[in-house]
N, C-alpha and C positions, 0 to 999 in steps of 0.2 A: 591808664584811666579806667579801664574796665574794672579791675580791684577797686578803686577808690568807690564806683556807682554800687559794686556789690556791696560792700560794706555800708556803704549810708543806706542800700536795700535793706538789708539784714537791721540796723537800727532804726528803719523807721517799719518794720515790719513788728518793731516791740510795741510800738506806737496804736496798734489797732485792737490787741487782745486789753492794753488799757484801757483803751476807749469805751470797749463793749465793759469792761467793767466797771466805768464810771457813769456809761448808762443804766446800770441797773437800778441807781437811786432816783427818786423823782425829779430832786432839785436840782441834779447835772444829767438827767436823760440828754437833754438837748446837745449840750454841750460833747458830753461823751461821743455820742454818732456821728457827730461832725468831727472827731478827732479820728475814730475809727474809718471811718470814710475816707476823710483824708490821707491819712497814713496809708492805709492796702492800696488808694491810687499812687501815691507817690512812690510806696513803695516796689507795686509792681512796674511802675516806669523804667524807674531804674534797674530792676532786676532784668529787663527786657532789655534795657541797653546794654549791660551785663554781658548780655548771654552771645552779643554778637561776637566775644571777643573769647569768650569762655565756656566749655562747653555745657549743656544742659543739667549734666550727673552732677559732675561737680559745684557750680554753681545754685543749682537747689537746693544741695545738701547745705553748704556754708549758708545762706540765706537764710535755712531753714532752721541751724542750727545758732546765728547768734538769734536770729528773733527766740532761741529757745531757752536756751540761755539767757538773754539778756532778759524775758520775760520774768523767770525764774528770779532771779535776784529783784526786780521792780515788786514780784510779790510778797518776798520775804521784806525788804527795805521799806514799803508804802503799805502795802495791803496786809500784813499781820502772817502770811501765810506759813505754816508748818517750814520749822528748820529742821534738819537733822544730817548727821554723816549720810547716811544712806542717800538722800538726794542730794548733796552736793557731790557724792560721789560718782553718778548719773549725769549729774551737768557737766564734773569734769570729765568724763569716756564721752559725752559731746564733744567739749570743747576739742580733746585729743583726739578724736574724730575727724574732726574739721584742722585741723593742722595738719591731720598727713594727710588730708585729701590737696591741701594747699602745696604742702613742699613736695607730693608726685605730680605736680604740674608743670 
């Protein structure tokens, strides 16, 4: 069960750098903070339940690495942001990253 609460940590951790960027417009300020809010509390909920079960290194890193990940692609897919090799190639040494931190566990 630990993995499962990481995992919905780590995606609703994607949850909160949208938020603040959908606050930056006038017309979804409101709306965005209250998604960013929401998300960093839920998400650190479950990262806290997480961590009883899994240690501290490992489970920050994965945490921190799909919110980064999965950030990354919400910006390219919604937000317009710069594509190129070179940063897909950075998201995947995350993603590969966070896989061998999973399978030495």
């Amino acid at each position: 069960m630990a993995w499962i609460y990481l995992l919905t940590a780590g995606l609703f951790e994607i949850g909160w750098p949208v938020g603040l960027k959908l606050a930056q417009k006038t017309d979804t300020r409101t709306i965005g903070i209250v998604i960013a809010l929401g998300c960093i509390a839920i998400s650190g909920l479950l990262l806290w339940l997480a961590q009883k079960q899994i240690s501290i290194g490992t489970s920050y890193a994965i945490w921190t690495g799909i919110g980064a990940a999965g950030t990354f692609l919400v910006g390219i897919m919604f937000f317009g942001d710069v594509s190129s090799w070179g940063r897909y190639l950075g998201v995947g040494l995350i993603v590969a990253g966070v896989a061998v931190l999973k399978l030495s566990t």
